[in-house]
C-alpha positions as CSV (number, residue, x, y, z in Angstrom):
1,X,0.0,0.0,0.0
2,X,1.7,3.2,-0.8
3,X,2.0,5.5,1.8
4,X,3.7,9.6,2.2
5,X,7.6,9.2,1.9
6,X,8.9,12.9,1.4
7,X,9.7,14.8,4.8
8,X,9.3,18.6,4.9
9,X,12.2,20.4,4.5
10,X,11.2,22.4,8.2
11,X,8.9,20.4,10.8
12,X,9.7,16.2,9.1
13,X,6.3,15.6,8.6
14,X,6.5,13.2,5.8
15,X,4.7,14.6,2.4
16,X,3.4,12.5,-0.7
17,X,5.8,12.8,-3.5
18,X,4.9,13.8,-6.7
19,X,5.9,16.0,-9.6
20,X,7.3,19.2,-7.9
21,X,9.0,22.3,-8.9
22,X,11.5,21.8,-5.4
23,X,13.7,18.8,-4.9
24,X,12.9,16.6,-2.3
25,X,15.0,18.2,0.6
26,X,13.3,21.5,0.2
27,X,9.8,20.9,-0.1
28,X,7.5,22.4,2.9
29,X,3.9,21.7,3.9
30,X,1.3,24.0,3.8
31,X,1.9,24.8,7.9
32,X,5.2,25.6,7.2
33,X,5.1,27.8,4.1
34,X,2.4,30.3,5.8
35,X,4.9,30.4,8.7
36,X,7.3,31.9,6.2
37,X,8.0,35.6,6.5
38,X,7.5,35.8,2.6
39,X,4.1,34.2,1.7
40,X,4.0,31.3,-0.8
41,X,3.8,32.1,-4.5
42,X,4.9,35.8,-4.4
43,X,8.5,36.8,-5.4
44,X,10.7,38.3,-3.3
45,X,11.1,42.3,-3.5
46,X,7.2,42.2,-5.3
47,X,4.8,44.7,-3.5
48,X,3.1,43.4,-0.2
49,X,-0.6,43.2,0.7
50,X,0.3,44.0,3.8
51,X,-1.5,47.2,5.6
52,X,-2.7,49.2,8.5
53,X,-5.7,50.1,9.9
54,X,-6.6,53.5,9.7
55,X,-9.3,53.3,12.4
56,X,-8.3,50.4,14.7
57,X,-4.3,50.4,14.1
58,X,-4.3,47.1,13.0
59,X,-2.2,44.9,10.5
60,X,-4.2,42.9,8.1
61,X,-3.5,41.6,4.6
62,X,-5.8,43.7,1.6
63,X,-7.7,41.3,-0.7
64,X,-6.7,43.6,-3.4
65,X,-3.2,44.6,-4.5
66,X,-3.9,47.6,-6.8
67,X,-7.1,48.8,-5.4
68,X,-7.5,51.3,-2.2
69,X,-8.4,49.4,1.3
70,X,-8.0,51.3,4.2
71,X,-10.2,49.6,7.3
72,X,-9.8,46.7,8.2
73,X,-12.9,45.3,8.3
74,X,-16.6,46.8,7.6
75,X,-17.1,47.5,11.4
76,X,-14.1,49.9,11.3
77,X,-15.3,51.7,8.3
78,X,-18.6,51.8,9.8
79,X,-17.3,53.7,13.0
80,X,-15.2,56.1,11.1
81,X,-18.2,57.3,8.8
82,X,-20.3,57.2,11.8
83,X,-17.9,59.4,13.7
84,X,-17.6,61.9,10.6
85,X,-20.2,62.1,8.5
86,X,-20.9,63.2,4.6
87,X,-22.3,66.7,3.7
88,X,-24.8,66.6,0.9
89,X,-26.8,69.7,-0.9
90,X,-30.6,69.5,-0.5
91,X,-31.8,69.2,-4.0
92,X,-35.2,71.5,-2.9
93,X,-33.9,74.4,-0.5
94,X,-29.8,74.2,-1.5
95,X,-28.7,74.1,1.7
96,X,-26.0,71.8,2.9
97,X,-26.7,69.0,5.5
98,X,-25.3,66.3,7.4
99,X,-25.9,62.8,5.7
100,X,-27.0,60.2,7.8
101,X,-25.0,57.1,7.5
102,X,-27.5,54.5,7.5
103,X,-28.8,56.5,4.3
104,X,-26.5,57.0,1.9
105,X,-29.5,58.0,-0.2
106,X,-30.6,60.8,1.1
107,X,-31.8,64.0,-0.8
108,X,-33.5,66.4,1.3
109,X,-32.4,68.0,4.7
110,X,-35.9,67.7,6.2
111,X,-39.3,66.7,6.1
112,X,-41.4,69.7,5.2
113,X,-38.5,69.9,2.1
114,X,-39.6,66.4,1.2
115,X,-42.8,67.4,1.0
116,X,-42.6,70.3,-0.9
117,X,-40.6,68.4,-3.1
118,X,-43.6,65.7,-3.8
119,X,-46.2,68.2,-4.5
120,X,-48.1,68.3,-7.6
121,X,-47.2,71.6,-9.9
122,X,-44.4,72.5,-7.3
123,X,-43.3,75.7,-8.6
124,X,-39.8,76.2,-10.1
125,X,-37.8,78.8,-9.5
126,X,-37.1,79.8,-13.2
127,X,-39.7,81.9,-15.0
128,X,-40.0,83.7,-18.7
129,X,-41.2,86.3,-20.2
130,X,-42.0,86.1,-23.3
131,X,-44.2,87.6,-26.6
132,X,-47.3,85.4,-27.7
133,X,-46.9,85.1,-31.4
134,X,-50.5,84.9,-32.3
135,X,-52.0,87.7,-29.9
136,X,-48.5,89.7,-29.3
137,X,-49.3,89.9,-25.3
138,X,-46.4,89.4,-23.1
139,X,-47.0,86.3,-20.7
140,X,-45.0,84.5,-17.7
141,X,-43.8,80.7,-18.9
142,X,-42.3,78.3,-16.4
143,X,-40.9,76.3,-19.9
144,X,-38.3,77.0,-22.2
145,X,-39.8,77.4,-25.4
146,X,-43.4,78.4,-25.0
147,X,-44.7,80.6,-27.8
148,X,-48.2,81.2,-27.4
149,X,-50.2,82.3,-24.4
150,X,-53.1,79.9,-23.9
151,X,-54.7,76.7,-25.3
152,X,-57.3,79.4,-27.9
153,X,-53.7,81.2,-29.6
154,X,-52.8,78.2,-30.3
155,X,-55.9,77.1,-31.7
156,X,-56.1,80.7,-34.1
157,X,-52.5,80.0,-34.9
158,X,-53.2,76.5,-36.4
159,X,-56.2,78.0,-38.3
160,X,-54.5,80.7,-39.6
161,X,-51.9,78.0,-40.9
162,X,-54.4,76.1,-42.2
163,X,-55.9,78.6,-44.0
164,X,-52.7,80.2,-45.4
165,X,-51.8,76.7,-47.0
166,X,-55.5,76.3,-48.5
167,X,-55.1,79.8,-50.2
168,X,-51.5,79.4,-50.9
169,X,-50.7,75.8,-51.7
170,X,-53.0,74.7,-55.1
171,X,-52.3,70.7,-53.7
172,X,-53.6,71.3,-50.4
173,X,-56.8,72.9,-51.8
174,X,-57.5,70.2,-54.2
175,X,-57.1,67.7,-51.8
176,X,-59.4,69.0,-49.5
177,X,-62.6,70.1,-52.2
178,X,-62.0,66.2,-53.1
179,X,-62.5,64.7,-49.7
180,X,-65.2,67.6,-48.8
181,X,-67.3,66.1,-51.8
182,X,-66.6,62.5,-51.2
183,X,-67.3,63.2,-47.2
184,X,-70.7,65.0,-48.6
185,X,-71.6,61.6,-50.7
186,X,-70.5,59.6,-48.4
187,X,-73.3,60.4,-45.8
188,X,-76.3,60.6,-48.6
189,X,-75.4,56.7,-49.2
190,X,-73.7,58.4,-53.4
191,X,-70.6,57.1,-53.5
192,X,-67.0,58.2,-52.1
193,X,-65.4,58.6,-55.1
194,X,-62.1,60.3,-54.7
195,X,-62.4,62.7,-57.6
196,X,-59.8,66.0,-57.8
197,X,-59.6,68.9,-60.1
198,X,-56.4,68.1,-61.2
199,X,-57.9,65.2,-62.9
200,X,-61.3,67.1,-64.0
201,X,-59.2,69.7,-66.0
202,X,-57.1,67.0,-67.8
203,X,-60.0,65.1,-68.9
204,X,-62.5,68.1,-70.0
205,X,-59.4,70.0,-71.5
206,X,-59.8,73.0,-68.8
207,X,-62.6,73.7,-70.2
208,X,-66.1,74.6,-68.9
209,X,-68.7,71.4,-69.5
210,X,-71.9,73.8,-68.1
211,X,-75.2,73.8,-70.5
212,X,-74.9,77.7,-70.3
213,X,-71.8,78.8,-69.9
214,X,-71.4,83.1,-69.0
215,X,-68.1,83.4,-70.7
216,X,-66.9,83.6,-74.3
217,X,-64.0,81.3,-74.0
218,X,-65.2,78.0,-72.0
219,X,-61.1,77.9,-70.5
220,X,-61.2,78.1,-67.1
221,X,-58.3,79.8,-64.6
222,X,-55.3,78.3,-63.2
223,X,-55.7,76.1,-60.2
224,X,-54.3,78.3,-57.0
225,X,-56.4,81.5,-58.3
226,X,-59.7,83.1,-57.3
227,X,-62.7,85.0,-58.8
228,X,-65.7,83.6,-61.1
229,X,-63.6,81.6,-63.5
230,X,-61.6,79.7,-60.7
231,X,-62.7,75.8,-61.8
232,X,-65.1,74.0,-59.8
233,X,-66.2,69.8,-59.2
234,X,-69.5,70.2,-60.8
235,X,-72.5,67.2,-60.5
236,X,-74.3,67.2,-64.0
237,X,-77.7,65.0,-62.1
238,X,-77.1,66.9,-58.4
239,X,-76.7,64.8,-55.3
240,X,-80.1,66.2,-53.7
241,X,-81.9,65.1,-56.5
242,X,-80.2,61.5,-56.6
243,X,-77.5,62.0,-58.5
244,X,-74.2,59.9,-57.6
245,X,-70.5,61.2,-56.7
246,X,-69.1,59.6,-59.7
247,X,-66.9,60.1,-62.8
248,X,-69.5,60.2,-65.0
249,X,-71.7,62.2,-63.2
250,X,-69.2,65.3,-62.6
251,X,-67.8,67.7,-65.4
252,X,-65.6,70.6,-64.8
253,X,-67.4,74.2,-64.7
254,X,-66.5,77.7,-63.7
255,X,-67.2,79.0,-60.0
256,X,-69.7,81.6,-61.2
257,X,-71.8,78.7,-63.8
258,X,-71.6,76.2,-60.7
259,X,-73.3,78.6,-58.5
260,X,-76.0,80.2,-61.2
261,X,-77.3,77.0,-61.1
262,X,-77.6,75.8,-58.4
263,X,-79.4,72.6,-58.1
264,X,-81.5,72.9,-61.1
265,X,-80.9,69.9,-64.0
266,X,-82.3,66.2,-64.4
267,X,-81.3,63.6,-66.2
268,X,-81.9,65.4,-69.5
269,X,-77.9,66.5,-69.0
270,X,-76.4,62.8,-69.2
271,X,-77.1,63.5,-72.9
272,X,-73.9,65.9,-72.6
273,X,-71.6,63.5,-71.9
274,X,-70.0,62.4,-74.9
């Protein structure tokens, strides 16, 4: 049966032999090599892990080589921030307070702070002044960037932007007289057809399809412009007499023809279609 045959190099307690770095008359066990004033494993002249206390004046060895460890233990580190405690600014009043160190979270140097702190609308202490760009008043703003004064400027300012982009951008007006008369249809039960004047004016040749037409020359104006000749969706059978919202029930026709007349016209007009 095999049994340890090495000794130890310093107390003779015999050691199992295997494959070693030491020759057998050197080797120490593990008793012996923490006796050693150089620990096991570290060269000689390399940096020791060996400190003192700050708080109690005690030796101990650092777990860390590189990073700073100056207690001992959590119990002295405990004491010394107990016995001088952190300073903190209160994030509601400014002032600066002792921090309590069984809190390292703390925010606020008091109670009523706290509370002023979780009210709802809590004022801050910034304010500006500035110009409403719809009404021109001057007004107080607790934000950075307001522009307008109350919820109804803002309201005028969006309709004067709407409207400013219905008189000034041809699309946009198009687009909406198309969706105005297929919303109209929609609710008489006429059909939703999605017709524009873009596509009126290419088809008729920009030219006025009305039985009596006021003007000479049937060409009606450029989209974008206003007055009696300005072109218009026109129903040939109108929608409160039954007539339906689409293609071939709609002709192009100048703003002043449209309105002269009216809702007057049957069926008899279909015949005008060609």
């Amino acid at each position: 049966m095999r049994k340890p045959d090495t000794p130890c190099a310093g107390c003779g307690k015999l050691l199992w032999s295997g494959k070693g770095v030491l020759p057998a008359g050197k080797r120490t066990c593990r008793a012996c090599r923490r006796a050693q004033p150089v620990p096991y494993g570290r060269r000689p002249g390399a940096p020791s892990r060996m400190r003192t206390c700050e708080q109690c004046g005690g030796s101990y060895q650092a777990r860390w080589l590189n990073k700073p460890q100056r207690y001992c233990s959590r119990v002295c580190g405990s004491r010394v921030r107990r016995q001088t405690p952190l300073s903190r600014m209160c994030k509601q009043c400014g002032t600066e307070f002792a921090l309590d160190p069984k809190n390292s979270r703390q925010a606020y140097c008091s109670t009523a702070c706290v509370a002023q702190a979780s009210r709802k609308g809590w004022p801050s202490s910034k304010i500006y002044i500035v110009e409403c760009e719809q009404c021109a008043g001057l007004f107080i703003s607790r934000r950075h960037g307001t522009t307008v004064c109350s919820a109804k400027c803002r309201r005028d300012r969006w309709n004067r932007y709407d409207n400013w982009r219905y008189h000034n951008q041809p699309e946009r007006k198009v687009y909406l007289n198309a969706a105005s008369h297929a919303r109209r249809a929609h609710k008489l039960g006429l059909g939703n057809t999605h017709i524009t004047l873009t596509y009126l004016i290419q088809r008729d040749g920009g030219k006025c399809r009305a039985t009596v037409c006021h003007f000479r020359s049937r060409k009606v104006a450029k989209l974008g412009t206003r007055g009696p000749r300005q072109p218009t969706i026109d129903h040939i059978v109108p929608l409160s007499r039954g007539g339906t919202h689409t293609l071939d029930n709609t002709h192009l026709t100048h703003y002043r023809c449209n309105l002269s007349k009216n809702n007057r016209g049957g069926g008899e007009q279909l015949l005008l279609i060609g």
